[in-house]
C-alpha positions in Angstrom: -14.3 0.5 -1.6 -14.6 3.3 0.9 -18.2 3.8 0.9 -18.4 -0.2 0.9 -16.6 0.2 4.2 -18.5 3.1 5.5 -21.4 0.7 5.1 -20.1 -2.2 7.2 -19.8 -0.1 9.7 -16.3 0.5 10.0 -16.0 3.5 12.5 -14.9 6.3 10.4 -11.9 7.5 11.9 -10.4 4.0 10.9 -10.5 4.4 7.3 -8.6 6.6 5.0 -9.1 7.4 1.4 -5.8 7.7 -0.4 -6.0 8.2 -4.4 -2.4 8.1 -5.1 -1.0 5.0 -5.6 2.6 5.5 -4.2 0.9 7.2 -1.2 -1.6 4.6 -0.6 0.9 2.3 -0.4 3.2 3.7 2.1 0.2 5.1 4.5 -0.5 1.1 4.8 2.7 0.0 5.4 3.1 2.7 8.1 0.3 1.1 10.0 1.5 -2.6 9.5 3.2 -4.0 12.2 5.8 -7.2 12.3 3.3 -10.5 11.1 1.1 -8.3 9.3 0.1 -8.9 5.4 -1.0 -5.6 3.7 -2.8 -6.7 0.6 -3.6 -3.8 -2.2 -4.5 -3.8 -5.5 -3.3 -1.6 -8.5 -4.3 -1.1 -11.7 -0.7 -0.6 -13.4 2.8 -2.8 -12.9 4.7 -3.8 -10.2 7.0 -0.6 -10.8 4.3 1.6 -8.9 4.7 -0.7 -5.8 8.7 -0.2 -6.1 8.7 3.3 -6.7 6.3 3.9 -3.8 8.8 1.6 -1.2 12.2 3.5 -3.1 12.1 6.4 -0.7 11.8 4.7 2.9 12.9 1.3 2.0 15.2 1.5 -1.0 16.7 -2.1 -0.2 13.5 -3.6 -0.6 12.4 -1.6 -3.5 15.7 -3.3 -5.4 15.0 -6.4 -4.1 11.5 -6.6 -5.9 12.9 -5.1 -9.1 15.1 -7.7 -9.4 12.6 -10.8 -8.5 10.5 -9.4 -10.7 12.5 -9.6 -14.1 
């Protein structure tokens, strides 16, 4: 995905490369802003995007948990 983007010409100090889910997750919702739709994908459950939102937005984390079942 990265090197797609380098290739598209997406200046390079606009992308980052994060290989942990729970990381990549939060570093995208840090730069979201109200009206904004981050989209990811994840090879694994819907637990990794909970346990990645449990530590700054425990609320919400519940929340999904709960829809989920």
């Amino acid at each position: 995905l990265a090197q797609g983007a380098r290739l598209s010409r997406i200046a390079a100090d606009r992308l980052q490369c994060e290989l942990d889910v729970h990381q990549a997750i939060r570093a995208g919702l840090a730069l979201c802003q109200q009206g904004d739709v981050l989209v990811f994908g994840c090879g694994s459950s819907i637990s990794e995007l909970t346990e990645a939102l449990r530590p700054t937005r425990p609320e919400l984390a519940q929340r999904i948990a709960a829809e989920a079942v």
